[in-house]
C-alpha positions in Angstrom: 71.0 65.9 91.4 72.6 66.6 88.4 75.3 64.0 86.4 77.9 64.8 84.3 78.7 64.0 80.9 81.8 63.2 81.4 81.1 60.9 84.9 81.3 57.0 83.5 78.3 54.6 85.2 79.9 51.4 86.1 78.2 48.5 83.8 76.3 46.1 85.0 77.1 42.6 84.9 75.1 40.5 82.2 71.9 38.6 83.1 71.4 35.0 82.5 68.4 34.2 80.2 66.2 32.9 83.5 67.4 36.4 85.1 66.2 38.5 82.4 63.1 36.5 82.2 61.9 37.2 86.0 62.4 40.5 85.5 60.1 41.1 82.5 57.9 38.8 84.6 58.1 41.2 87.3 58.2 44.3 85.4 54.8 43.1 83.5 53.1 41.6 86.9 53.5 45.4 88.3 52.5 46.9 85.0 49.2 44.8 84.4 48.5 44.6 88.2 50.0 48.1 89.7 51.1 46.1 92.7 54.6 44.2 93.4 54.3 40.4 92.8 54.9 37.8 95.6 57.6 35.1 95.0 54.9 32.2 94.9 53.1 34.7 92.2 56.7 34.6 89.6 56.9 30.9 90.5 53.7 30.0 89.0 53.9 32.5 86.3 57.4 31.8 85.1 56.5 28.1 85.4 59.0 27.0 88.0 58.5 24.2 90.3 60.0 25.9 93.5 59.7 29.3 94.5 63.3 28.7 95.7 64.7 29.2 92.5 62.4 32.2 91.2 64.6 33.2 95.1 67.9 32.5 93.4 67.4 34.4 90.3 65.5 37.2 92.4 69.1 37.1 94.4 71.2 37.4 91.5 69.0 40.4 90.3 69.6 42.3 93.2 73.7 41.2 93.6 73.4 42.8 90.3 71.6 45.9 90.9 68.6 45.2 88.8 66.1 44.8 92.2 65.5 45.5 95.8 63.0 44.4 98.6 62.2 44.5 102.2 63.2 40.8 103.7 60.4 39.0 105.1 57.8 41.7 103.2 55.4 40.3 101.2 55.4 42.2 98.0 58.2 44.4 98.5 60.1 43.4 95.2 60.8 47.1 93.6 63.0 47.1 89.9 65.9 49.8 90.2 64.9 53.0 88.3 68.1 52.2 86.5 67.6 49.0 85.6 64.3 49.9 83.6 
């Protein structure tokens, strides 16, 4: 598919600084590892206590556009070609 020049992309909202930094976390987990990471695996590596907020910033990246996963699919976390 071909895009015009002239065709404007809507801009994405602005990500907090936790947002951006789970997903460089997940962007380096699939480059070092060549697999999607599991919640529990940005938890530990971000250093967060609860894998409910890595869930909450993980929610606001896809709301966003940035992400995208199967629910209830372990390691299903994909980054939006247009968000890299």
């Amino acid at each position: 598919m071909c895009v015009s020049t002239t065709e404007q992309v809507p801009e994405r909202a602005p990500l907090t600084q936790n947002q951006q930094r789970v997903l460089n976390s997940l962007a380096a987990f699939w480059q070092e590892r060549q697999i999607p990471p599991t919640v529990r695996d940005l938890t530990t590596r971000l250093g967060f206590e609860s894998t409910n907020a890595v869930r909450g910033h993980l929610e606001a990246l896809r709301r966003k556009g940035y992400v995208t996963w199967e629910p209830k699919v372990q390691r299903s976390i994909r980054i939006l070609s247009e968000a890299a």
